[in-house]
C-alpha positions in Angstrom: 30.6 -29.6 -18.0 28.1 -26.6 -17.0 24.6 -27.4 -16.9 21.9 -26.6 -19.3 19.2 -28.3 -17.3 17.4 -24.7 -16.3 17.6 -21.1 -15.5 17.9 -21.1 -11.5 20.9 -24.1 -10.8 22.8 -21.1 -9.9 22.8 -18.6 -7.2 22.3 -15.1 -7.5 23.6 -12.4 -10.0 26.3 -10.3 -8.9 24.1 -7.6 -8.7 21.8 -9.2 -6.7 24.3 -11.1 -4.4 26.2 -7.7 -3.3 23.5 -6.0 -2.2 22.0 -8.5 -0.5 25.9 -8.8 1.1 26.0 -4.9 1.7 22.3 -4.9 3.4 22.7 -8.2 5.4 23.0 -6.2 8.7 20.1 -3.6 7.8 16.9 -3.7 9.8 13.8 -3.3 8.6 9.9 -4.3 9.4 8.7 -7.5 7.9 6.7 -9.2 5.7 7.3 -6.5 2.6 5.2 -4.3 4.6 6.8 -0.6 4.4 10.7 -1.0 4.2 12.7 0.9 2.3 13.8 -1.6 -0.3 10.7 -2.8 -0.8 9.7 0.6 -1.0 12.0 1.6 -3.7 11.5 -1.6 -5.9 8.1 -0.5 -6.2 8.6 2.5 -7.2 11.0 1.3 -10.1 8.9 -1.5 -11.3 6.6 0.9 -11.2 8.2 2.7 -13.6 9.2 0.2 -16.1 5.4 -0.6 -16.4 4.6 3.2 -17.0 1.9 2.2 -14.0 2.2 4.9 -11.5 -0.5 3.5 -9.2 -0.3 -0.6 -10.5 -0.4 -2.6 -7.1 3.1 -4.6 -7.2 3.2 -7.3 -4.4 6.3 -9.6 -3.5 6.3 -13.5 -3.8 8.7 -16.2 -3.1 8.3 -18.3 -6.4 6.4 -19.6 -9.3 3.7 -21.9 -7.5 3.2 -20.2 -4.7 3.1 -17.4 -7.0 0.2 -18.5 -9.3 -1.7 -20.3 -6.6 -2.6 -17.0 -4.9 -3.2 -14.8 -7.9 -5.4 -17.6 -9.8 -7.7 -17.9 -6.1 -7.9 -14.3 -6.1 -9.3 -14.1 -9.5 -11.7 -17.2 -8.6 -14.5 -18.0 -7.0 -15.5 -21.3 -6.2 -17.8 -21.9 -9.1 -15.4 -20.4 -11.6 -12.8 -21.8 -13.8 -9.5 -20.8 -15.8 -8.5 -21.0 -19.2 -5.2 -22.1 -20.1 -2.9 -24.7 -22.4 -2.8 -28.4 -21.6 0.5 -27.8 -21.5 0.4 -24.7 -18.8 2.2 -24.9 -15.7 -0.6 -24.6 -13.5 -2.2 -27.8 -14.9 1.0 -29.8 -15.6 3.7 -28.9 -13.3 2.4 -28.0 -10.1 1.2 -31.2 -8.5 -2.5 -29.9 -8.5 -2.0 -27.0 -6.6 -4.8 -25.3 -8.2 -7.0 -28.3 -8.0 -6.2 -28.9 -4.6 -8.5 -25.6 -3.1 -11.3 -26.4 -5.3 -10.6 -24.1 -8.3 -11.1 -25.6 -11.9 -8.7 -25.7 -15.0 -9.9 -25.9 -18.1 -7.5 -26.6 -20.7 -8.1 -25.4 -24.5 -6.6 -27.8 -26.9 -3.8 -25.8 -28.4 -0.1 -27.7 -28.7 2.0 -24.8 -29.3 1.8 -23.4 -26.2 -0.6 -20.3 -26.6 -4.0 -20.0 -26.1 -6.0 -19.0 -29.1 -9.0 -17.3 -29.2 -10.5 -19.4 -31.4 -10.1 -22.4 -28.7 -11.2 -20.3 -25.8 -14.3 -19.3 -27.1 -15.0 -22.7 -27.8 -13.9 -23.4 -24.2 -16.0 -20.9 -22.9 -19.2 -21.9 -24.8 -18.8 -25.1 -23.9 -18.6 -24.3 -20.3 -21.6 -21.8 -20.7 -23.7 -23.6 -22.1 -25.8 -24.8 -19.9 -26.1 -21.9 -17.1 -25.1 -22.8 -13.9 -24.5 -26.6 -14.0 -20.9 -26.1 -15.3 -18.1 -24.7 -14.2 -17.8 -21.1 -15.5 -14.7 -19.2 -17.2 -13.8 -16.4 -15.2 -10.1 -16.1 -16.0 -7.1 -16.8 -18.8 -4.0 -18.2 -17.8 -1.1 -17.6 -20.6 3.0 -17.5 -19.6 5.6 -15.8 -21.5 7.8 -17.6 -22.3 5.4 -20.6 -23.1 6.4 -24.2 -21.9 7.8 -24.5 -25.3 10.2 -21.5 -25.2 7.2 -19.4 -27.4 7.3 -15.8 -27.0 4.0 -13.4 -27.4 3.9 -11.0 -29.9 1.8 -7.8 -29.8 -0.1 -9.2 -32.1 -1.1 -12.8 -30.7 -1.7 -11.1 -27.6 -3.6 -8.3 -28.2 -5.8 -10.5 -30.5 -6.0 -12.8 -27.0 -7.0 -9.6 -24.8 -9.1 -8.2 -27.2 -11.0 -11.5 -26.9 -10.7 -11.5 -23.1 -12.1 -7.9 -23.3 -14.9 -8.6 -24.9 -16.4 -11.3 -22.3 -15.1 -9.5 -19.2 -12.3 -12.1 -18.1 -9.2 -10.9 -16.6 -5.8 -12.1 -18.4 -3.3 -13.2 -15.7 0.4 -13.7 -17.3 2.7 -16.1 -15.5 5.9 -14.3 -16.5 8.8 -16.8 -14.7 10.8 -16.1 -18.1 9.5 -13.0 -18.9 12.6 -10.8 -19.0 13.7 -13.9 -21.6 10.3 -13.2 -23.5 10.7 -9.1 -23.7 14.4 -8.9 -25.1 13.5 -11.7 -27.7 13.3 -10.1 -31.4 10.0 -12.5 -31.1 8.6 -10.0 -29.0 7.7 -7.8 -31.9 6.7 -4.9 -30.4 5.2 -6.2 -27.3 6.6 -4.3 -24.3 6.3 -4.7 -20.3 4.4 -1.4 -20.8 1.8 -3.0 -23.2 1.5 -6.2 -20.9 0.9 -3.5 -18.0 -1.9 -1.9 -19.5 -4.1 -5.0 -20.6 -3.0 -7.6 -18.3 -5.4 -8.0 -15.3 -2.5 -9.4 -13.6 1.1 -10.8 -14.0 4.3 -11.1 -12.0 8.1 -10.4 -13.5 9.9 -13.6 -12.5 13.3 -13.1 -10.5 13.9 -17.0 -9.7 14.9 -17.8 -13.5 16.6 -14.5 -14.2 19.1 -13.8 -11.3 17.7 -13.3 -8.1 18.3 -16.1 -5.4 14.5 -16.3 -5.5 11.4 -14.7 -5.4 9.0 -12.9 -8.5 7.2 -9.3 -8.4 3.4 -9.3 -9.2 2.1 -6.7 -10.7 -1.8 -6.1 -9.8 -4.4 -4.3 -11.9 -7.2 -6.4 -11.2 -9.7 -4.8 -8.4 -10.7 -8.3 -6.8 -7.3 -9.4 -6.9 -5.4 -6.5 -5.1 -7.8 -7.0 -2.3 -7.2 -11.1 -2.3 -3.6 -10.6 -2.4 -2.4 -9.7 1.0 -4.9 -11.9 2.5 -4.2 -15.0 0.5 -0.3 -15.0 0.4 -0.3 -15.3 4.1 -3.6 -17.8 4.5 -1.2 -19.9 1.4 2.0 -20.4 3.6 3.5 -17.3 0.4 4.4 -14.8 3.5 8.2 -13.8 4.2 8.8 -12.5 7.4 11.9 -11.6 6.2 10.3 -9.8 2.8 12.7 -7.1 3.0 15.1 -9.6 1.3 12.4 -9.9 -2.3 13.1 -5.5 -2.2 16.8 -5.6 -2.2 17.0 -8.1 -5.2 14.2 -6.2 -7.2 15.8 -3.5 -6.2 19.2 -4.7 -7.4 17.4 -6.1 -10.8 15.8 -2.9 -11.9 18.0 -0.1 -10.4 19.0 1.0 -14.2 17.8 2.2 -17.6 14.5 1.0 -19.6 15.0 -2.3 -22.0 17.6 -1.3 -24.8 18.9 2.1 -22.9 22.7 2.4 -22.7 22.0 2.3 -19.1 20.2 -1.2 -19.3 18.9 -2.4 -15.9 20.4 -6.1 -14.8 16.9 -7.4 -15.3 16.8 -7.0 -18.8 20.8 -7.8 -19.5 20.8 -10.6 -17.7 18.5 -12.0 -19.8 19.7 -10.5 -22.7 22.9 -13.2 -22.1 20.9 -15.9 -21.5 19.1 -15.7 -25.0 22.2 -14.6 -26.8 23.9 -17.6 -25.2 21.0 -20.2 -26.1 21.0 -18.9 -29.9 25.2 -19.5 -30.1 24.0 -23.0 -29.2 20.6 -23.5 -30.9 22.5 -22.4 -34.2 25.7 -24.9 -33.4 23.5 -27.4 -32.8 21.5 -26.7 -36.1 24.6 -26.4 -38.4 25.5 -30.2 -36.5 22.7 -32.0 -38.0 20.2 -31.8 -34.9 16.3 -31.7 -35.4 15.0 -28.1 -33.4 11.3 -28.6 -32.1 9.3 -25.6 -33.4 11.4 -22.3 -33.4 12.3 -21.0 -30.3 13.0 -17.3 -29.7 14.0 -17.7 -25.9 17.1 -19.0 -23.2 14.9 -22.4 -23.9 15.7 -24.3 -26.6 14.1 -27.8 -27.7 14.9 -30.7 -30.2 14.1 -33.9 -31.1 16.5 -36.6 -30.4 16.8 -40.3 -30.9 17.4 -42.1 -27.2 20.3 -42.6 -27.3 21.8 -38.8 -28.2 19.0 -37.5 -25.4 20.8 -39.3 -23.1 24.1 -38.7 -23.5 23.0 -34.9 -23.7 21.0 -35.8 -19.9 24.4 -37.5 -18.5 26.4 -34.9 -19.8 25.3 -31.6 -19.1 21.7 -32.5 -17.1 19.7 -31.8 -20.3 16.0 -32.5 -19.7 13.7 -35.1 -21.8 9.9 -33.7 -21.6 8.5 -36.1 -23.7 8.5 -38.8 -26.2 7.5 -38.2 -30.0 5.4 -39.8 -32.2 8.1 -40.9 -34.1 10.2 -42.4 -30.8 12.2 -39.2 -30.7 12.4 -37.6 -27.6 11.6 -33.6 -26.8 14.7 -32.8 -25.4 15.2 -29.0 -23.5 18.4 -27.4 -22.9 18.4 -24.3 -21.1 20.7 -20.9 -20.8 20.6 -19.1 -18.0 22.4 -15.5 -16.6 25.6 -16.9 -15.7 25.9 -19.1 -19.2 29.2 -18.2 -20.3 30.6 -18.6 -24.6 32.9 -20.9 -23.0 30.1 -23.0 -21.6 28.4 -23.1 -24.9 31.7 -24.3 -26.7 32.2 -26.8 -24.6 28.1 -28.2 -25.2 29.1 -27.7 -28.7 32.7 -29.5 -28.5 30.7 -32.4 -26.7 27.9 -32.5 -29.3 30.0 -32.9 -32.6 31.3 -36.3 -30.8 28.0 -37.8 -30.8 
């Protein structure tokens, strides 16, 4: 059986594998700096932001990815606001930690920061001057760890907020082609993100490219850290001419919903279509759904035994256990998921 443990098991999009094929014996200067694929995926993710003169910078993956643009927000007195659940503080070994920069987790559980629960971060942590560590950022993802997607609304309301104490909102968008062709979306665009954001970066790893993620830089004090910090943080590719071609493959194509659809956006398109086939199987089958989940990530709650037949079979992954003994189970859709896959996760599931 295919896997539905995540979104990069496989390789690369067609797309993105032939032109890396037809380019293999190209030559071009390193290190991102000035070749003509790089170049050219600029210019067109550029355009799909409606950012003429956004800074865009190449990365080789999630981590590295958010390490670089959360120091270059920072200073070494200053914090960031995110979830408990947000990748920087639960699934990156510390890597934020680890060069002296603070997280400082709000306590919402569905994956989005409110504003209600950073302000009371954030007078907490300013409350008494200088002997605490001070706010100087928001950390949000789209998708959220729970498969949430951001709607105009909930993140304006978040900006709005982040406006009006001068903090920079940085969006860690691994999924985000996932979150922008949801219906969940609800109006909220790459355009819109473009304009408010301080920062985020349009993740390539989980949506068809062998690897890599494009950030897109509005922030002053981070478009000057950038270059610097990718190379002090080990993020460098001398062979960067390699993140242009796929970005270049991914977005060579029409706006989201044209006729003319560039890859980025389709492929993600099939990877939520796919994960709703199964989401509603699964539903109709008698299985528990955790929260609703608008995105190629989708979540239930299943007794032991069930999560690990799902793990044996088809690499399913258990994040947690419930209150109630259940387990939060995740399966996952990716680019390449096939109908056929998802019948045969369905033909597998009405056994059990």
């Amino acid at each position: 059986m295919r896997m539905f443990r995540n979104d990069y098991s496989e390789g690369a999009a067609p797309e993105v594998l032939d032109a890396l094929v037809t380019t293999n014996y190209e030559q071009h200067p390193g290190y991102t700096e000035g070749d003509a694929h790089c170049t050219r995926a600029i210019e067109l993710i550029r355009a799909a932001c409606g950012r003429p003169d956004a800074t865009v910078e190449f990365a080789i993956g999630g981590t590295s990815t958010n390490l670089v643009c959360v120091n270059g927000l920072l200073r070494d007195w200053e914090g960031v606001i995110c979830t408990p659940d947000a990748h920087i503080n639960a699934h990156e070994t510390g890597a934020v930690a680890a060069t002296g920069r603070s997280v400082l987790p709000t306590r919402d559980t569905d994956g989005f920061v409110s504003p209600a629960e950073a302000e009371r971060v954030y007078r907490y942590q300013t409350g008494t001057g200088r002997h605490m560590t001070r706010p100087a950022m928001v950390y949000i993802s789209n998708t959220t760890e729970l498969g949430g997607v951001w709607s105009l609304e909930r993140f304006d309301a978040l900006c709005d907020w982040a406006d009006a104490h001068e903090l920079p909102v940085y969006v860690d968008g691994a999924r985000m082609a996932s979150a922008l062709v949801s219906p969940a979306a609800e109006g909220l665009t790459l355009e819109h993100i473009a304009a408010r954001a301080g920062a985020f970066y349009l993740g390539g790893t989980k949506n068809g490219a062998l690897f890599g993620e494009a950030v897109v830089i509005n922030d002053d004090r981070l478009r000057e850290a950038f270059p610097y910090l990718i190379k002090e943080r080990g993020g460098l590719m001398a062979k960067g001419r390699l993140l242009g071609v796929q970005f270049e493959a991914l977005f060579d194509g029409g706006a989201l919903g044209s006729a003319d659809e560039a890859p980025f956006w389709k492929l993600a398109r099939n990877a939520n279509e796919r994960a709703f086939e199964l989401r509603d199987a699964l539903v109709g089958l008698g299985f528990s759904p955790y929260g609703t989940c608008p995105s190629n990530q989708q979540f239930f709650a299943m007794e032991s035994a069930v999560a690990e037949r799902f793990v044996d079979e088809c690499g399913a992954e258990v994040f947690q256990e419930l209150p109630d003994d259940r387990l939060l189970t995740r399966l996952v859709c990716s680019w390449a998921t096939s109908e056929e896959d998802v019948a045969e996760l369905i033909a597998f599931a009405r056994t059990l």
